[in-house]
Structure formats: structure tokens, C-alpha cells
C-alpha positions as CSV (number, residue, x, y, z in Angstrom):
1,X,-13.9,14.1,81.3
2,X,-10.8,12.3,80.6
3,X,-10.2,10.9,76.6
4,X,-7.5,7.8,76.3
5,X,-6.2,6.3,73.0
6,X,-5.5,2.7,73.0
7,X,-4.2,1.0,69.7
8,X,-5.3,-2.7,70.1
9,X,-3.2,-4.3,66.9
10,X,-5.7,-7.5,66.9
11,X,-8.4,-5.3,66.2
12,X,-9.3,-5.6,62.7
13,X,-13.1,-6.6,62.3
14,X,-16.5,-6.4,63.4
15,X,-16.4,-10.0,65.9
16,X,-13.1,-8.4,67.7
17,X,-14.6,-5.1,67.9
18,X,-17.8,-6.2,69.7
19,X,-15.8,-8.3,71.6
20,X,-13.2,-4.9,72.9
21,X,-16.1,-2.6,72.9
22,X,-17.8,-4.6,75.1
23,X,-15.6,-5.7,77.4
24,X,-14.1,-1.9,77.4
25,X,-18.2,-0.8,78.5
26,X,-17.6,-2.9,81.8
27,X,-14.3,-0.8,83.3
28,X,-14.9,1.4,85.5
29,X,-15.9,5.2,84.8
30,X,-15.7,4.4,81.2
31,X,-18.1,6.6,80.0
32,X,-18.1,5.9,76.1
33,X,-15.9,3.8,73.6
34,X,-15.2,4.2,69.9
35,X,-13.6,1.2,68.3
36,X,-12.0,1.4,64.5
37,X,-11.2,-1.7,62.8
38,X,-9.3,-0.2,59.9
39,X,-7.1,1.4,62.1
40,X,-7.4,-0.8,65.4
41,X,-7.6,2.4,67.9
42,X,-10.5,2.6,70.5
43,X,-11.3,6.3,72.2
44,X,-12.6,6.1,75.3
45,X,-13.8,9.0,77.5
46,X,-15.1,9.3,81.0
47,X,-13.3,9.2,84.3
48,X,-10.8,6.1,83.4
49,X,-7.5,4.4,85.0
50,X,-5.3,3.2,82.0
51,X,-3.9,0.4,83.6
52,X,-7.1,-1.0,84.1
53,X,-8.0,-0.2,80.5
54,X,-5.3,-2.2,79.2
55,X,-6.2,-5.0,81.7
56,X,-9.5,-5.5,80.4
57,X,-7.8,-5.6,76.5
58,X,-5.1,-8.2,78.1
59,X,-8.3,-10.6,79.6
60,X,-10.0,-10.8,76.8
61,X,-7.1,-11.5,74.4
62,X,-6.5,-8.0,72.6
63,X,-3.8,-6.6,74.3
64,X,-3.3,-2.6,73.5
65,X,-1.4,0.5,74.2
66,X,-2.0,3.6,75.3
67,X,-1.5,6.2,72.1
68,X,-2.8,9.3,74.3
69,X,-4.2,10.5,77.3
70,X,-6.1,13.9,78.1
């Protein structure tokens, strides 16, 4: 199982972290999601393509970046 770090700079309370956590729950072998708003990073694990990752952030108006990927 894969793990990616996105930081998602918009990220910074509870409405904009239901709105990336769900949204992230709909890609695509996305297996789980973890979503911090004082920091703004979201770990997700499970078989996962980072570009669509960050295309998901981008549609719903919280565009990231990838910190890491295992």
C-alpha cells in the first residue's frame, strides 16, 4: 500500500476539510485519508495515482501538492 502527502494550503478548518476528505474518498484506490487543518496536509494510503489526487483537490477548489510519496 502506497502513502502520499499532499499539503493543500486552503485547508484550514473543519467545512474545507469535509469538503477535501470527501472528495479525496471518491479517487480511485484511495484507501484511507487523514486531513489536518492546523497544518493543511492530508495522508492518503491505498493504491493511488497522484495526478489524479491533485485533480480531485484542483475540482473542488483546494489545490495541493505532493509533499511525499511511498
Amino acid at each position: 500500500m502506497a502513502t502520499l502527502t499532499v499539503s493543500v494550503p486552503g485547508m484550514n478548518c473543519r467545512h474545507a476539510i469535509r469538503v477535501v476528505t470527501a472528495r479525496l474518498r471518491d479517487v480511485p484506490g484511495v484507501e484511507t485519508v487523514a486531513a489536518r487543518a492546523d497544518t493543511g496536509v492530508v495522508e492518503l494510503r491505498g493504491a493511488i495515482s497522484p495526478g489524479e489526487v491533485l485533480a480531485a483537490l484542483a475540482a473542488c477548489a483546494y489545490p495541493g501538492v505532493v509533499i511525499s510519496e511511498d
